[in-house]
N, C-alpha and C positions, 0 to 999 in steps of 0.2 A: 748702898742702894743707888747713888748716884750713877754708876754703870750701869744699870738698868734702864734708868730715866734717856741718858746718851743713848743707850742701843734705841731706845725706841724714837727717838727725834732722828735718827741716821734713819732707819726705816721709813718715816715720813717723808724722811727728804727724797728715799728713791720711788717711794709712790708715786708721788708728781702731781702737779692741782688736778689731774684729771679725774680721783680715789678723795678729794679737800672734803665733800660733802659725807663719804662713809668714815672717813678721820674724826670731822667737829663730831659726828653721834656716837663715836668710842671714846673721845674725850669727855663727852656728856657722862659718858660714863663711871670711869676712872677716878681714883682721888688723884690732884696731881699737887705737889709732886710725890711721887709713889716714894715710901719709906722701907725701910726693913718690913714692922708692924702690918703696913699695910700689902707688902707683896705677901705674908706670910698667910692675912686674911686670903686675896687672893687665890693661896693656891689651896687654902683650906679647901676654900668653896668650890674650886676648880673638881679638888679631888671628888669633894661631896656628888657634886654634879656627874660624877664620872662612874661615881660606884651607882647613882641612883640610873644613871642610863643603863649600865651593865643588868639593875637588878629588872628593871624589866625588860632588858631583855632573854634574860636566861629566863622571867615568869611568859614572854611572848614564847620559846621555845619549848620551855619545859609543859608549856598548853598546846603546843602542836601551832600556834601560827607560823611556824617556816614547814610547817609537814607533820608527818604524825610520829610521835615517840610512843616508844610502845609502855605501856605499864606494866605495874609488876608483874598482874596474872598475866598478861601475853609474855611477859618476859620466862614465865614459870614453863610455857608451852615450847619454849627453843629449840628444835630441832634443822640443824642445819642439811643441805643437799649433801647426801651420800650417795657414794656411787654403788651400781649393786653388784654380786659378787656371782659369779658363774661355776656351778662344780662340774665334778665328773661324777660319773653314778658310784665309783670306788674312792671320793670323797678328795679330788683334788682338785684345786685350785685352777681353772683355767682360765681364766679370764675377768674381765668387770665393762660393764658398760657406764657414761657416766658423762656428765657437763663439766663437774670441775673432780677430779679425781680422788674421793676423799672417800675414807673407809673409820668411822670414830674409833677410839680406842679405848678399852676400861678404863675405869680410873688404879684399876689394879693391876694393868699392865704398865704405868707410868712408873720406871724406880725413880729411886730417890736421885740417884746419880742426874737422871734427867733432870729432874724438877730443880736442883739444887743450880746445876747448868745456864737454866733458864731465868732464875730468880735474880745471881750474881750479874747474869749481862745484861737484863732488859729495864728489873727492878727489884733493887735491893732490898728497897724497904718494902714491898708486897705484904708483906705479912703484919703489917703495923699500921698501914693505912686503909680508909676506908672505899675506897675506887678514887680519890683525888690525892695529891700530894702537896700539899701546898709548900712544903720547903723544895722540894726539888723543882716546883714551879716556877717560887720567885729566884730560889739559883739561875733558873737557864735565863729571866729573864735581865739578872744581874751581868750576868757573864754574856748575856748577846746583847745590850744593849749599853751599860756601864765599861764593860772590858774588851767588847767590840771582837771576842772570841768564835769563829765557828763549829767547833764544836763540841761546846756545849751541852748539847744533848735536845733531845724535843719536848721532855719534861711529862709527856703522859705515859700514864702507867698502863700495868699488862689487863687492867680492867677498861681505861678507856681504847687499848689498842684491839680487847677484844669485840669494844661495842663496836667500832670503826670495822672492823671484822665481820660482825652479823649484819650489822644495818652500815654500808657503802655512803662514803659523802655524797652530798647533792653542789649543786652547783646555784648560785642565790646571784641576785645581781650585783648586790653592796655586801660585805663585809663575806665573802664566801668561808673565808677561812676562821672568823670568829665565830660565827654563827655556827658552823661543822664542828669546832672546838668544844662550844658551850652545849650543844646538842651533844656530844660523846662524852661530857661530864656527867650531864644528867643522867644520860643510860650505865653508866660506867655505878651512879650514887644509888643508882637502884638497883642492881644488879649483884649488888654486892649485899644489899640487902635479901636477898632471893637465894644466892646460893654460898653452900661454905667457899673457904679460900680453896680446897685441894679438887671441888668440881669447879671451878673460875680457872683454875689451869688445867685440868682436863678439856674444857671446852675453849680455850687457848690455843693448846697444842691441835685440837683437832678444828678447827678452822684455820691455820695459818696455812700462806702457801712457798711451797719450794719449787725450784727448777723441775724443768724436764716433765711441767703440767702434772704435778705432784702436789696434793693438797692434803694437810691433815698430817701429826708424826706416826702413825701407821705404816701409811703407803709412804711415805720417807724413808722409814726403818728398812722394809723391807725392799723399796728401790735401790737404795745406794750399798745397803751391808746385809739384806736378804733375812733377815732376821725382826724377832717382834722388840718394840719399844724397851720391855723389860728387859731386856737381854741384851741392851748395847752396851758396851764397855764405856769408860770413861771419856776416852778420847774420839771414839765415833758419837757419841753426846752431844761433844763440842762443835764439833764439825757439823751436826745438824741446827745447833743455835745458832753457829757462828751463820750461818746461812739465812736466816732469819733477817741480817741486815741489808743483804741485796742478794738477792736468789740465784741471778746470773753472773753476777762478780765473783761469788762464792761459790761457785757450783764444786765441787771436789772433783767431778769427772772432765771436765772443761779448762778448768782454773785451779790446776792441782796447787802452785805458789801461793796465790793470793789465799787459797783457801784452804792453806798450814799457814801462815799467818795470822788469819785469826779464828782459824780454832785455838793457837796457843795464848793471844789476848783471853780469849774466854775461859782457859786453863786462868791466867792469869787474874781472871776477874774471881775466880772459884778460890782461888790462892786469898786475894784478898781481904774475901769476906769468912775466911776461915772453913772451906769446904774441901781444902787442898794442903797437905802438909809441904815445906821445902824439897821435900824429899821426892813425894809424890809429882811436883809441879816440874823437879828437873827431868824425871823419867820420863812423864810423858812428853812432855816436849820437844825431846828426840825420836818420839818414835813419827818413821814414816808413815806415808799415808795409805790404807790398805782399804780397796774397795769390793766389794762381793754384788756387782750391778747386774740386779734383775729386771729385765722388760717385759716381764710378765702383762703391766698393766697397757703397753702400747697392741694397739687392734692391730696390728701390723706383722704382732712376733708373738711364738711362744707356740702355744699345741691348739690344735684347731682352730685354725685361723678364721677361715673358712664356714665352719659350722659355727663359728659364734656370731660369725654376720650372716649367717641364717636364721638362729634364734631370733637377735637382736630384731630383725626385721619382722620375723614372725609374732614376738610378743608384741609388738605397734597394737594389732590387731587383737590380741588373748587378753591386755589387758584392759580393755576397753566394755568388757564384762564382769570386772570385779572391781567391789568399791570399798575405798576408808571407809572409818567411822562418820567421819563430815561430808562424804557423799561421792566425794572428787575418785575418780577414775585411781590408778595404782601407777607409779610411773617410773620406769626401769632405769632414767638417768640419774632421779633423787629421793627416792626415796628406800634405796641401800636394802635390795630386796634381794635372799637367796633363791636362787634359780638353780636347781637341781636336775642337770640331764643326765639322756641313756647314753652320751660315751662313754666309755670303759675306756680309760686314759693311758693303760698297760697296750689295749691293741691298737688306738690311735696313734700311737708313738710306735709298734711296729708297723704300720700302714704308711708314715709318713717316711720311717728307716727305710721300706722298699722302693718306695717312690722314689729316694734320692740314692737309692743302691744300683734301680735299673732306668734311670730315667738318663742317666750321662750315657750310657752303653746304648741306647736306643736313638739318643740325637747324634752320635758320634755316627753310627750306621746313614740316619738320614744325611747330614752334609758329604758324608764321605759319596754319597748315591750323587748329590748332584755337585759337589767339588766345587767350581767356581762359578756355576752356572746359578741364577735365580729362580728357586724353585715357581714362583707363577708365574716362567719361564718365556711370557710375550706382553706388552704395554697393557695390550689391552685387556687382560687381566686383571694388573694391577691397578688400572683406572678402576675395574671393576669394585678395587677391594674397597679403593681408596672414597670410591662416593659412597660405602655404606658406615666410613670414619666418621664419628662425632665431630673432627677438629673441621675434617674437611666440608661436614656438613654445616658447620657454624658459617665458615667464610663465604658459602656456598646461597646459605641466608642473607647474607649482608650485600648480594649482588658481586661477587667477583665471578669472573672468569675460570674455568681449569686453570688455563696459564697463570693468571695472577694467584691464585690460592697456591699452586706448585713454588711462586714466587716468595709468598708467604710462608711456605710449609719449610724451607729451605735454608732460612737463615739460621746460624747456628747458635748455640747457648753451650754450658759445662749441662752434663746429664747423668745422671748414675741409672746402671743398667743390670738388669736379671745376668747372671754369668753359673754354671753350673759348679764351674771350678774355683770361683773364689767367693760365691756368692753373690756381689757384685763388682761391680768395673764401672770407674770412671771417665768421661770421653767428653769430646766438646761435638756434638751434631746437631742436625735439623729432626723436628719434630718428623719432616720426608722419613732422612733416615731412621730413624729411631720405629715410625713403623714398618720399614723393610728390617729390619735387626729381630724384631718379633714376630713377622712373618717365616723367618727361618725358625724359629725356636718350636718345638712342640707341647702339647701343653698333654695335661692328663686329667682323670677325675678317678677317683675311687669311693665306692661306699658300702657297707658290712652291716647287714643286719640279722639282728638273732631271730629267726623265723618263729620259733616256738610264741616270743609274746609280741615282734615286731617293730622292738626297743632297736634303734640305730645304736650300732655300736663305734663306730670308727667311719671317719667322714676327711675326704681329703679332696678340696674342690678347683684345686690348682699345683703349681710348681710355688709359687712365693705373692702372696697377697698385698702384700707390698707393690708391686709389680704390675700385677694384674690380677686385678678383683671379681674376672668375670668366673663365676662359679663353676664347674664344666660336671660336678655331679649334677646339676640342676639345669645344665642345657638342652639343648635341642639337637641332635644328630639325626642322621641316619643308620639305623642298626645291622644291615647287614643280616647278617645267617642267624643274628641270636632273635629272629623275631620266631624261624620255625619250629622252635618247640612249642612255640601257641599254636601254631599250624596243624601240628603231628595232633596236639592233642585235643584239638578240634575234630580233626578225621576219627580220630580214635572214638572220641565221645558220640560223635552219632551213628560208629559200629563198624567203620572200616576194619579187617582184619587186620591186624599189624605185619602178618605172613603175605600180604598180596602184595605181588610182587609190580613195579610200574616199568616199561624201560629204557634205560639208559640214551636216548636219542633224540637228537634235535626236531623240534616239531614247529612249525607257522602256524599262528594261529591269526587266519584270515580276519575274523571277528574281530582282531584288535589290531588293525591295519597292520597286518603282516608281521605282529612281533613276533620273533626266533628266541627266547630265552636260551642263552649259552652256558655250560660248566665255564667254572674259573680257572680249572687244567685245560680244557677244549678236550678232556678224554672221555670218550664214549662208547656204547656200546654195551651188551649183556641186561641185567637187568636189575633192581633195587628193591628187597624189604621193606617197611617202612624204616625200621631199626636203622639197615645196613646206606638207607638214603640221607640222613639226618646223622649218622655218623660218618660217614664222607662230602655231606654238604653239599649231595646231588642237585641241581639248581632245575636242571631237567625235568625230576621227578618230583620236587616241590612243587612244579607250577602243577604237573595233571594233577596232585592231590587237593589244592585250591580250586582247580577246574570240578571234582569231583564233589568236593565237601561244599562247596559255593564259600564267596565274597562273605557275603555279609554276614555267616553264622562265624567265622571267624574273626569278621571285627568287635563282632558283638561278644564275643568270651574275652577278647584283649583289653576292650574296655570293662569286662568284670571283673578280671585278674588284676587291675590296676592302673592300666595307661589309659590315662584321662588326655592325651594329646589327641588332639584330630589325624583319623586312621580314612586315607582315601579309599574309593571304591576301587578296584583296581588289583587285578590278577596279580602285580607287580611285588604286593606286599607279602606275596610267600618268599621275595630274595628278599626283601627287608626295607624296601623302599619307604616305611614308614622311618618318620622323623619323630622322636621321642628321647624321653631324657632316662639318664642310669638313673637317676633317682624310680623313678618310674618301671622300667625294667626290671632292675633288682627286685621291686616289690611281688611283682609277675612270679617269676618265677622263685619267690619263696612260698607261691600257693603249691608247688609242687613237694616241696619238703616235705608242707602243712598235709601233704595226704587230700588237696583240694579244696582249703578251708583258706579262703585271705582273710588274712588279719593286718589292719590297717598299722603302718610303722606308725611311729611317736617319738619322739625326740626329747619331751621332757619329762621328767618324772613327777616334780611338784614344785611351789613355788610359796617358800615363805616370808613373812615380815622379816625386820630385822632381828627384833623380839622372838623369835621360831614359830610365829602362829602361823599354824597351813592356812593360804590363801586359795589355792587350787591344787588338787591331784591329779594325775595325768596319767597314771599307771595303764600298765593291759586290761586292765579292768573296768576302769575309767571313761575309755574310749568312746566320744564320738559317735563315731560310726562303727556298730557294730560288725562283729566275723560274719563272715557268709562261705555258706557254699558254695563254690565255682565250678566244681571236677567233681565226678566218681573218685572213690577211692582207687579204685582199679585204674581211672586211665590215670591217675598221679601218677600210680604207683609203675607202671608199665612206661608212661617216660621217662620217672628216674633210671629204668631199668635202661633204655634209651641210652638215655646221657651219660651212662653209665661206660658205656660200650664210646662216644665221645673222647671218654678220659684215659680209656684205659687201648685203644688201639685205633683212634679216629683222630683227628686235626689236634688236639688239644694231648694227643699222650706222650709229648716232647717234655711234661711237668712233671711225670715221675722220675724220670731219670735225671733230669737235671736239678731236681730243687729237693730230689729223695720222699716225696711224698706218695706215701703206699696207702694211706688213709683210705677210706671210703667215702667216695667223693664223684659227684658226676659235674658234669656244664657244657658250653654249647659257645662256641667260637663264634666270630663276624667280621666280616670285610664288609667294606662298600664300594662302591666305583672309585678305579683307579687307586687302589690303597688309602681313597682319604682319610677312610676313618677303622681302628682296630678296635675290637669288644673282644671281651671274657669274660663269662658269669660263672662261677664256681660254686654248687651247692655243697654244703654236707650237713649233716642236723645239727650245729650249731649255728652256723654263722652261712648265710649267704652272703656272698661279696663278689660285686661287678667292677672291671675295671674297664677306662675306655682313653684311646691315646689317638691325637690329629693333631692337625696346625690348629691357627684360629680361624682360618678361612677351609673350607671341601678344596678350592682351589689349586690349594699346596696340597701336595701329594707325596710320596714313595715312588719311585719309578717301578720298582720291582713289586712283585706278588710275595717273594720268597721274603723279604726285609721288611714289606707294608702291611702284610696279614693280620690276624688279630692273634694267632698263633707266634708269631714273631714279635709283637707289643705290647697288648695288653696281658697274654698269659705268662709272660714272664716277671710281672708285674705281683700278679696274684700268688704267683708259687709263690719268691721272695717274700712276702705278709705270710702266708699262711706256713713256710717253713720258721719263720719267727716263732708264731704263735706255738707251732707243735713243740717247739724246742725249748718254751719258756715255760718254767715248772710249774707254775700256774694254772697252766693251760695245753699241759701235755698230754694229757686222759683225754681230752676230744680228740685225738686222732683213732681213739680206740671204740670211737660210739660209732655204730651201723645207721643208717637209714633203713625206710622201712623196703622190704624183704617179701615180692611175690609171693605169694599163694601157689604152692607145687601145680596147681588146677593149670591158674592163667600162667605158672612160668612155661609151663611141659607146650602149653595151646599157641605160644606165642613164641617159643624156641625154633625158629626155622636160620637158614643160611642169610646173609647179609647181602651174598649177591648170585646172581646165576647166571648161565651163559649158555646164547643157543648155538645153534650149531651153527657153524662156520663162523668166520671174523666180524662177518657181517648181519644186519640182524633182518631176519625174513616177516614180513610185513604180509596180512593177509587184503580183503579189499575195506576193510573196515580199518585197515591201522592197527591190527592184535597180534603178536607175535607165533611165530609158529614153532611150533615142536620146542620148547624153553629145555634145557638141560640144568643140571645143578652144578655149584663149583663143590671141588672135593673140601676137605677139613680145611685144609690148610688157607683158604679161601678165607674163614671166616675173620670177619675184622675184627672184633670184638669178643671177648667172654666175662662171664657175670659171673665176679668173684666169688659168690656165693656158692655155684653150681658144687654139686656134691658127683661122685664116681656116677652113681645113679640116676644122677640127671643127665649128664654127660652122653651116656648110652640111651637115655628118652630124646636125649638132641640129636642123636646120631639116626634115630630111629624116624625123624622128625624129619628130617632131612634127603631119608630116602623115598619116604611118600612124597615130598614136594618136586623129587623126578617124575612125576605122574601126573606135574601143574601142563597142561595144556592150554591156557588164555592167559592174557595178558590183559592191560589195561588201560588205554587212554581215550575214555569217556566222560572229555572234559565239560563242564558245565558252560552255558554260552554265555558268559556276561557284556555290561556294555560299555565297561571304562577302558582305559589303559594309561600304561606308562611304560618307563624304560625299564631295563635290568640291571642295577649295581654287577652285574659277574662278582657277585660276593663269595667268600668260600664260609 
């Protein structure tokens, strides 16, 4: 002990008199000279002293003086944040929304292969201790402080890693880490107390987190090898424990070496403890690494992309009316709720096939139109686009200049980019560039609803959501020609004959400072049906039928039909000049299906706990807002008959031959100025579904009529989907379902010619503006026939047709209203 006495006289001496006074009062202390006996006392009491600090302080934590430990009954009540699970109405998996990406898994899904996996490498003795280990404690602390070892080990077990797990360290001012330590024993000693050993690793497995923002071995299983928990083989097991030690070190898709490395330790660890024969240990251990990675769970990839960030958004709102048990609102990041929508996942996946079958043929046509030329084709254009940019309106706040923002916009970075052909493409530009790159690109929306109950069936609200998130079933356009079947059937409804004929000729109308509405051919002349005007998309004879039916009786049915968008006053909106969304549209004209009847869409069907208790029903029956009447059945049914004649010998009858569809099926085409924007709405009694194709700007355009149409974009769009559908055995009997089918009365009263023609080329005008002497065109004239017509009806049209050579007036007795606008020349 005399070394001991030395060391502490060397110590004095480097204190130095300045410490002489805290020296004599430790002396006071001390026996001196210290003996064996007496350092032995010493460290007695050292220790005693040591264990009585520890014990209160593990009685200051385990009473909540560093914070609150939960007790047992709170411990009884654990349910951790689960994310919640999105279906299809045909019961598939599309999606989850969620904070930390966690799906729980039974305890009957965990095989033994797993559990066995995870006992070998985290803790062996798991099954023998009570949540503390005290040998494997004082080993680590022998071997890291005696043997000066690093790795050791950290000496807590899968009870204390799991309290560390539910309840997160805090941060203390002194002793962070003993305190955090002694607080995850206690929970760790209580916990164990609370649940068997095989739910402590159930609830293990399902709080731990992995790569790739992957929480829980659920969503693991099925992220990395697409498969459930029970079902992984041996060595994909491993490869999910072996990840458990650093999630990004190990990722297997990132760090394939490191992470056969130790999965074969953890083989090795399984070898060990007797979970793994010789035999079994050498085979796998050669086997490579075989991954089956699903991104199902990234918002970014997978099937409806798009409609799940419309849900997502919409339930903010739905669930803010339905409450737990303990009062709190229902909350779609955590608390792991089934959300059951009306996709039908069979024709989302053909809706998305078509999009990416005609969507490269369609932008190939657009670049090839303007070659090397920029389609917003002058600066100031593109200043235009550029001040309604978020980025540019950011720097725009901060006080810079154009210039200096252009300065800013321009410097370059690596970027990944939307590309049609390889998905995407890597590139180094400026945020400039990067939004000229997407000004060329066009974008599309599509969406399909079963009119019968209103259920959204297939939702596609872009090209790649990743990309660009802005939704384009849900935007704002302009529609073009598909606003005039509201038009038609406005006239209709308050008794226009569908037989009277308007004609074909350019007309001023003084009252609206000289606007001239123009056809979108410039071909004129003769004269128009209602039928044979709305099946050629007579722009002409649209506006006298707005001048006749008036404004506002036509806004006023648009907004019952569905378009809840603001509908200006304004003669302009029989070309389409209204701005409204296909979400919107579509619903429109599914009142015509319905025989008149809107039925309000829905999108979900119900919404359960995790447990299957229904939370909410949302069904057809369920709804909101109740069906209403919009239309007579008669005038539905007379503009199907309409639209009919559209599909089958008018702007849109390019889709039977090209796409084979012979179906029964009408709809109604759209242009808007300058080709910026193409529509297609296609009804048939299953499924109404609109498509709609433009840049992200009206600005960008189509040079051509013939390339920019909606006949040319969007209907080729829609064939593609619906010859899917006809073709998928599933869903091949709807091509053989009719719509509904005039009444012989109103077909025979409404069976006239589509167009007529007066005499000479030119068309004789009397002093009022009424045509003179109208002539009829022969058979061969007609644009259109109703597949239905029978021989019988045939010779009642033919019959029909020679009294309308006895029409002697015409019609442009337009209404005088007091707004105006321009004319999209839509077709």
């Amino acid at each position: 002990m005399e070394s001991i006495t030395e060391w502490l006289r060397t110590i004095r001496h480097y204190i130095g008199l300045g410490l002489a006074p805290l020296w004599q009062s430790l002396r006071s202390v001390f026996i001196w000279p210290i003996t064996w006996k007496v350092a032995l006392g010493y460290l007695t009491v050292g220790f005693a002293g040591i264990l009585l600090c520890l014990t209160i302080l593990i009685t200051f934590v385990a009473n909540g003086f560093f914070g609150v430990v939960p007790s047992k009954s709170e411990l009884r009540l654990i349910r951790n944040s689960t994310a919640s699970e999105v279906y299809s109405r045909d019961g598939v998996l599309i999606g989850r929304y969620f904070f930390t990406n966690r799906v729980n898994a039974e305890l009957n899904e965990l095989s033994d292969t797993l559990v066995n996996a995870l006992i070998a490498t985290e803790d062996a003795r798991f099954m023998k201790h009570s949540g503390i280990d005290l040998r494997a404690l004082f080993r680590v602390l022998f071997r890291s402080i005696v043997l000066n070892e690093d790795s050791s080990g950290g000496g807590s077990t899968l009870s204390q890693q799991l309290a560390k797990n539910l309840y997160p360290r805090r941060v203390y001012r002194v002793a962070t880490m003993l305190i955090n330590k002694i607080r995850e024993m206690v929970i760790a000693r209580r916990i164990e107390d609370v649940y068997t050993k095989k739910e402590l690793l159930g609830m293990y497995l399902n709080t731990v987190s992995f790569s790739d923002n992957v929480f829980g071995i659920k969503v693991a299983a099925q992220r990395f090898f697409n498969k459930s928990p029970k079902d992984l083989k041996i060595e994909e097991a491993a490869i999910l424990v072996g990840m458990l030690k650093a999630t990004t070190s190990y990722n297997p898709r990132k760090n394939t070496s490191k992470a056969l490395e130790r999965r074969n330790l953890v083989l090795e660890r399984m070898h060990k403890y007797k979970y793994l024969s010789d035999a079994e240990l050498d085979s796998l251990a050669n086997l490579p690494l075989r991954l089956e990675y699903d991104s199902l769970d990234m918002q970014n990839e997978g099937l409806a992309t798009y409609f799940r960030e419309y849900v997502r958004q919409e339930l903010e709102g739905i669930l803010k009316n339905f409450r737990k048990p303990n009062g709190e609102p229902y909350n779609h990041y955590t608390d792991g709720l089934k959300i059951y929508t009306t996709i039908d996942a069979r024709l989302q996946n053909h809706a998305e096939q078509a999009v990416f079958e005609q969507m490269p043929k369609i932008q190939r046509r657009f670049n090839g139109e303007w070659s090397n030329q920029d389609p917003w084709e002058n600066p100031e254009n593109l200043r235009k686009i550029l001040n309604a940019n978020s980025i540019y309106q950011g720097w725009k706040a901060k006080g810079y200049s154009h210039e200096g923002i252009i300065r800013r916009m321009s410097e370059k970075y690596p970027m990944e980019l939307f590309d049609w052909k390889n998905g995407s493409i890597h590139r180094e530009m400026s945020q400039l560039d990067s939004i000229k790159y997407y000004l060329h690109q066009l974008n599309t929306g599509l969406i399909a609803i079963e009119p019968e109950t209103g259920a959204v069936r297939a939702w596609v609200g872009g090209f790649d959501h990743k990309f660009v998130k802005y939704d384009h079933v849900k935007s704002s356009r302009q529609v073009g020609s598909t606003f005039k079947p509201i038009l038609y059937a406005q006239a209709v409804e308050s008794g226009m004959d569908p037989c009277k004929y308007f004609p074909n000729q350019p007309k001023m109308y003084a009252e609206y400072e000289n606007w001239q509405p123009k056809n979108s051919d410039n071909s004129y002349g003769g004269g128009y049906s209602l039928e044979g005007a709305l099946t050629k998309s007579v722009n002409t004879v649209s506006v006298q039928i707005i001048m006749e039916t008036g404004i506002n009786p036509v806004r006023k049915l648009a907004g019952e039909m569905g378009i809840k968008s603001k509908i200006p006053y304004a003669p302009s909106i029989a070309l389409g000049t209204v701005e409204t969304s296909l979400q919107e549209m579509v619903q429109a004209y599914s009142v015509f299906v319905n025989r008149g009847i809107k039925r309000p869409f829905f999108f979900i069907e119900r919404i359960e706990t995790a447990d299957g208790d229904l939370i909410a029903d949302f069904g057809p029956n369920e709804n909101v807002e109740p069906e209403k009447r919009v239309l007579s059945e008669r005038t539905a049914d007379i503009m199907l008959k309409m639209m009919r004649s559209v599909t089958s010998g008018g702007t849109a009858s390019s889709v039977r031959w090209k796409f084979g569809i012979n179906s029964d099926f009408a709809g109604k085409t759209g242009t808007t100025q300058n080709q910026s924007d193409g529509w297609f709405i296609g009804l048939t009694q299953k499924l109404v579904a609109g498509v709609w194709v433009g840049a992200e700007s009206p600005i960008i355009h189509f040079k051509s009529l013939d390339s920019g149409q909606g006949a040319a974009t969007a209907l080729p769009i829609w064939g593609a989907f619906m010859k899917r559908v006809y073709e998928d055995p599933r869903f091949s009997s709807w091509k053989d379902v009719k719509m509904a089918v005039l009444p012989d009365s109103t077909r025979n009263r409404i069976s006239c010619a589509h167009r007529i023609w007066y005499p000479s080329d030119s068309l004789l005008l009397d002093s009022l503006g009424n045509p003179l002497n109208p002539t009829v065109e022969g058979d061969s004239t007609i644009i259109g026939t109703d597949t239905d017509l029978t021989r019988e009806d045939k010779k009642e049209e033919r019959k029909k047709r020679r009294e309308q050579k006895q029409l002697e007036k015409g019609l442009l007795n337009g209404n005088k209203e007091e707004e105006k606008d321009t004319d999209p020349d839509g077709n």
